[in-house]
C-alpha positions as CSV (number, residue, x, y, z in Angstrom):
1,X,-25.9,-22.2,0.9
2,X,-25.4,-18.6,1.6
3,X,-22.0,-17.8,2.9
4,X,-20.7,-20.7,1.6
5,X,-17.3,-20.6,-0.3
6,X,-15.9,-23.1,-3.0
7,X,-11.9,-23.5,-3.1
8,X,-9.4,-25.2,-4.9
9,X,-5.9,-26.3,-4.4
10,X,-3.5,-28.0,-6.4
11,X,0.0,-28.9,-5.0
12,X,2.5,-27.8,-8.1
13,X,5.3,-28.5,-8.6
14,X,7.6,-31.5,-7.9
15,X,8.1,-31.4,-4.2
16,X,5.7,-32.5,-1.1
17,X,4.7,-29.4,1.4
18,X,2.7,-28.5,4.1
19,X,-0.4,-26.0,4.6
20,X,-0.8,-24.3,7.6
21,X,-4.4,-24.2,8.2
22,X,-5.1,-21.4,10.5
23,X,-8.7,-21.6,12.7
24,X,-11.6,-19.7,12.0
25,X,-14.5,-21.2,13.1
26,X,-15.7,-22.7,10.0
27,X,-15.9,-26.1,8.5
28,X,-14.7,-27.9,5.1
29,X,-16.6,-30.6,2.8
30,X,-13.3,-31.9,0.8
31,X,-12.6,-34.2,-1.7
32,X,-9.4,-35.3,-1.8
33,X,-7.8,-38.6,-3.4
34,X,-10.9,-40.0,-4.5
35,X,-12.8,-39.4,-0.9
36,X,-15.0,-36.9,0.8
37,X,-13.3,-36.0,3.7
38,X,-14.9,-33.4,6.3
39,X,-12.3,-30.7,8.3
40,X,-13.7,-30.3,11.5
41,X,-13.7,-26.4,13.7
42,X,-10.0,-25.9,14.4
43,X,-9.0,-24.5,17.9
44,X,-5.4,-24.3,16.9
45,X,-3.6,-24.0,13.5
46,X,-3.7,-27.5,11.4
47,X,-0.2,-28.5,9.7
48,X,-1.3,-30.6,6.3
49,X,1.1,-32.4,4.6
50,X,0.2,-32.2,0.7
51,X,1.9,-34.4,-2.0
52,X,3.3,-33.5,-5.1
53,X,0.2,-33.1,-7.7
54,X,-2.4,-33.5,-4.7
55,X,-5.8,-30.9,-5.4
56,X,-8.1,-30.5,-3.0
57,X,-11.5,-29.6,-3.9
58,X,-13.8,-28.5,-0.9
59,X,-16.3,-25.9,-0.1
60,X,-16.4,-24.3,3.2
61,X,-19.1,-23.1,5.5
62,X,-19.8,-20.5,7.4
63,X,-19.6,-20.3,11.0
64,X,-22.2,-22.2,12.9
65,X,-23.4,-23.8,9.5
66,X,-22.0,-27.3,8.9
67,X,-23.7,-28.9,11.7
68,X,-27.3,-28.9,9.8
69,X,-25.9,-30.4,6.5
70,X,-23.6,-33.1,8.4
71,X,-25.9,-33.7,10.7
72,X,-23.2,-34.3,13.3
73,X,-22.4,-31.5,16.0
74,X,-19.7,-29.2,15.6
75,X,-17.8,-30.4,19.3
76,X,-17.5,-34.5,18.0
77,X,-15.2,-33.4,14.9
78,X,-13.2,-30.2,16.9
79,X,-9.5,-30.5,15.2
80,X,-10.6,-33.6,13.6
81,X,-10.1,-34.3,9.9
82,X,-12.6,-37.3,9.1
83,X,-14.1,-39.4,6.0
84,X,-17.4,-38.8,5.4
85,X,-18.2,-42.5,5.6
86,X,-18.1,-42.6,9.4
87,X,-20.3,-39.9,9.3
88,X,-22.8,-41.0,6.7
89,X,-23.8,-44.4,5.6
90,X,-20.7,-46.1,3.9
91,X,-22.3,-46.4,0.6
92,X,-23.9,-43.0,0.4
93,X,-20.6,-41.6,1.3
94,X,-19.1,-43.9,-1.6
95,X,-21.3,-42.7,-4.1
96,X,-21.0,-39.3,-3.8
97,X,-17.6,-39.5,-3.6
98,X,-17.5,-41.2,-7.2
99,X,-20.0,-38.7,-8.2
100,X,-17.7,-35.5,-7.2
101,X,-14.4,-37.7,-8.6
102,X,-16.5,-37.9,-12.1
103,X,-17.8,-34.3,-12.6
104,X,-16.6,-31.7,-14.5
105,X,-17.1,-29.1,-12.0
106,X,-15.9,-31.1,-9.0
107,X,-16.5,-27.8,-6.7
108,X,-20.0,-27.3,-8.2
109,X,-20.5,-31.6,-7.6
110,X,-19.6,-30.4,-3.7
111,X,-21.9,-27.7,-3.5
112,X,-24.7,-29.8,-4.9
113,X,-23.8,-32.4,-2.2
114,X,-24.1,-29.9,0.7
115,X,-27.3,-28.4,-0.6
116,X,-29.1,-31.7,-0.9
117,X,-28.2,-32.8,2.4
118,X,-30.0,-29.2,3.7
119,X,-33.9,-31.2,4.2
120,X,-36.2,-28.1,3.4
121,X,-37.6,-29.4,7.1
122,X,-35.3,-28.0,9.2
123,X,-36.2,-25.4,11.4
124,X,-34.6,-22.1,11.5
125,X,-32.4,-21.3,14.7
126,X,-31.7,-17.9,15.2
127,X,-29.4,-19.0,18.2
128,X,-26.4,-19.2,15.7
129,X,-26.4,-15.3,14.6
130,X,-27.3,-14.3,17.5
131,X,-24.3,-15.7,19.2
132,X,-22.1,-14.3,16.0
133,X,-23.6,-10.9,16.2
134,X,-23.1,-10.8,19.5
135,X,-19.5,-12.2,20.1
136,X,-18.6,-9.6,17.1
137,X,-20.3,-6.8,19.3
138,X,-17.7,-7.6,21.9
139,X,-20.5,-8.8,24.6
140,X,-19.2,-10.6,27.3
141,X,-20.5,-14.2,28.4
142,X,-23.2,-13.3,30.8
143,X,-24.2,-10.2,28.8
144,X,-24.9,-12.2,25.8
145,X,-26.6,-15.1,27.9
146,X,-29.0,-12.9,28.7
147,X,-29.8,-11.7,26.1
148,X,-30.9,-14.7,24.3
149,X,-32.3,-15.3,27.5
150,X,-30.2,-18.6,28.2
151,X,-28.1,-19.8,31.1
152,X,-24.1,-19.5,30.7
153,X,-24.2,-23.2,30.7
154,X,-26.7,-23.8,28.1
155,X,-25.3,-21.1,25.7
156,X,-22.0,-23.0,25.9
157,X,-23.8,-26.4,25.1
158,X,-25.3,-24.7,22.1
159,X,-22.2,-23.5,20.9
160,X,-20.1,-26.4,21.2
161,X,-22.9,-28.2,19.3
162,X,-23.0,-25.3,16.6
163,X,-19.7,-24.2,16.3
164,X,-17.5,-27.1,18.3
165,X,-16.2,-24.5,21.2
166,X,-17.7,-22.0,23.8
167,X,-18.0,-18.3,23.5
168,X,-14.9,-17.4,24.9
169,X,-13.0,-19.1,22.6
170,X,-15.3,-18.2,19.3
171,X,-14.4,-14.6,20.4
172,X,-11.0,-15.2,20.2
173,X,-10.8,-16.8,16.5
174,X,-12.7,-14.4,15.5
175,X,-10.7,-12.0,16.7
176,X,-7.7,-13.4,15.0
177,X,-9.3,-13.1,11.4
178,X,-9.9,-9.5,12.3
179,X,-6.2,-9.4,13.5
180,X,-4.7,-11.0,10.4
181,X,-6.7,-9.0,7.9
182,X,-5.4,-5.7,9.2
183,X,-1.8,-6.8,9.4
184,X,-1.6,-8.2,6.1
185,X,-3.0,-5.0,4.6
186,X,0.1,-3.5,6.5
187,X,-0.9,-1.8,9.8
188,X,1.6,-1.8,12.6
189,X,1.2,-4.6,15.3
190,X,0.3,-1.5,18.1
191,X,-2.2,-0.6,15.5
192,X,-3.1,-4.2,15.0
193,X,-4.1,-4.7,18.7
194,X,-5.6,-1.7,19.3
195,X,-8.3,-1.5,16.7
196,X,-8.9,-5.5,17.3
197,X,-9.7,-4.9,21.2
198,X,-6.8,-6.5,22.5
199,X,-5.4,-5.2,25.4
200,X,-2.0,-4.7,23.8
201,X,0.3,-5.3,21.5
202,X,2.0,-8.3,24.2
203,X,-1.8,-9.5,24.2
204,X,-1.8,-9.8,20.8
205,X,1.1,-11.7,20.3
206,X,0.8,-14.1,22.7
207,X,-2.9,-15.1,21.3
208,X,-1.2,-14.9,17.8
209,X,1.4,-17.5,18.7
210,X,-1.1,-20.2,20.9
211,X,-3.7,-20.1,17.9
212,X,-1.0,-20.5,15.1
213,X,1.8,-21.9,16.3
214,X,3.8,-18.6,15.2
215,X,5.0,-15.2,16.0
216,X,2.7,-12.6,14.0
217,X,5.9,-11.9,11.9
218,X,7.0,-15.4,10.9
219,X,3.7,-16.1,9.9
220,X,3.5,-13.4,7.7
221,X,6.5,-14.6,6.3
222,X,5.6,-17.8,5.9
223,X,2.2,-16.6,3.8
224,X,4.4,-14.5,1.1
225,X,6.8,-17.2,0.4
């Protein structure tokens, strides 16, 4: 699927930890102890606990894309992490499962999963990047209504279903990611905020801290340990 990105992770080491899973706006297919597990659009920053040894094989989509291969809209699994068994039939779930635990290639196995479950019926919907290109323009919500020529109300409807939140909140997630790539390539936090549209550097510490849990500083920290 284009977009799509494979990942591992392996918990070295002798000691359990935790992953701070930061939102933005994408979904995971993961398997994980033996199961498929699916990490739903995150509106806040996930806390993970992960064993000693524990690997975590998983590919994620892009923005607005899980929804056609899961068949399930984005809104039901907002900050959810859930087996793919109550999703899918039980048994199908099972088998692929087995079928990702027994490959070689487990990410590959994933990938194959996803792309199978993509039924070369499905219509293309160009409401998705529209909604992307236009939240990354900066529109706001009645601009980019009308210009997909959609109420307020029905554009929010589509993007909870495509990418489990409104707009509004899309916009700011997004924003974040632009936010966090500038300041770990180690721009001040004035320059930060300004060339991310935030009103100022206050504004961009108090979204900071409600999507992640932490000051911009501490989680800087936090990623170089």
């Amino acid at each position: 699927m284009p977009g799509a990105v494979l990942w591992t992770r392996r918990q070295s080491g002798g000691a359990d930890t935790h992953v701070r899973v930061l939102p933005d706006a994408c979904m995971d297919l993961m398997w994980v102890g033996g199961r498929l597990l699916v990490a739903g659009p995150d509106t806040t920053a996930h806390v993970t606990p992960v064993r000693a040894g524990e690997v975590y094989e998983a590919v994620r989509f892009p923005p607005g894309a899980a929804p056609s291969v899961l068949g399930v809209p984005a809104g039901e699994l907002r900050d959810l992490r859930v087996p793919l068994a109550d999703l899918w039939p039980q048994r199908r779930a099972r088998e692929l499962a087995e079928r990702v635990g027994e490959s070689a290639d487990r990410t590959a196995a994933l990938e194959a999963v996803a792309a199978s479950a993509l039924y070369g019926g499905i219509a293309r919907d160009r409401v998705p990047e529209a909604v992307l290109a236009g939240v990354r323009r900066g529109l706001a919500v009645a601009d980019l209504a009308r210009e997909l020529a959609l109420s307020e109300r029905h554009l929010r409807r589509r993007c909870l279903d495509t990418f489990g939140y409104g707009p509004k909140t899309l916009a700011s997630i997004l924003r974040l990611g632009h936010a966090l790539c500038r300041a770990r390539a180690g721009l001040s936090f004035a320059q930060v905020a300004h060339r991310t549209g935030y009103a100022d550097q206050s504004h961009l510490a108090r979204e900071i801290r409600a999507l992640t849990g932490l000051p911009l500083g501490h989680l800087l920290a936090e990623e170089n340990r």
